[in-house]
N, C-alpha and C positions, 0 to 999 in steps of 0.2 A: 444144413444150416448150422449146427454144432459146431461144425470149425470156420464161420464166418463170424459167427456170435463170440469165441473164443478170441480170434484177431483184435477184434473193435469193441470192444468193452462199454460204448455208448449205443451201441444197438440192441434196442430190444426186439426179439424177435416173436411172432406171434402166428408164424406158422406147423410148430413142432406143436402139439397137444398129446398128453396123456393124462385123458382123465381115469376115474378112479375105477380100476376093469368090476369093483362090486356094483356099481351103480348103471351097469348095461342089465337091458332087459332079455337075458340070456335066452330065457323059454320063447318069449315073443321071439325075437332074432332067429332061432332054430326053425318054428313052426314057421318064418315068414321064406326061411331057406328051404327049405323042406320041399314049400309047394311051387317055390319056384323053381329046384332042379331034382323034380320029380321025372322029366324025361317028357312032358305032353307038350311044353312050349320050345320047340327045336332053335326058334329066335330068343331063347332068356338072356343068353350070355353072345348077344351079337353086338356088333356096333350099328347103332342106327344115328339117323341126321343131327344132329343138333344146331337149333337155331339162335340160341344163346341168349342175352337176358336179357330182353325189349329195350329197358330203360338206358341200360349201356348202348345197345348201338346204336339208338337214336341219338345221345348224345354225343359219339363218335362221331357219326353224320352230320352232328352241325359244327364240330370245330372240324373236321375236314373242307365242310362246306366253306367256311370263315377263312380257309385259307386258300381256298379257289377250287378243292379237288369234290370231280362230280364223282362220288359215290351213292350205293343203296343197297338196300337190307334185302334185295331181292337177287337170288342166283338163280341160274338155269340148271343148274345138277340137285 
């Protein structure tokens, strides 16, 4: 994003974040890694399904809908 943000000098961009590394909860963060790649959950670092976030794709569904195309929020895999 740096050298898009660089080009176009009227964009702001709000995907780059670096907040301030004092103000992370270092101890919590460690104890929360700790127990999750302790070795007992062989699924931690798996990919699993994601259904994505209710309110977006229902409202995908209706301007799909508005524009004639039958979709839905239900798969078979």
């Amino acid at each position: 994003m740096g050298t898009v943000v660089a080009r176009d000098g009227d964009l702001v961009s709000f995907a780059p974040g670096y907040p301030d590394a004092s103000l992370f909860p270092w101890d919590a963060l460690r104890e929360i890694s700790d127990g999750l790649l302790d070795g007992h959950d062989e699924g931690a670092l798996q990919y699993g399904p994601t259904r994505g976030y209710a309110p977006l794709l229902e409202a995908a569904l209706h301007v799909l809908e508005s524009r004639g195309i039958q979709a839905s929020t239900n798969s078979s895999w």
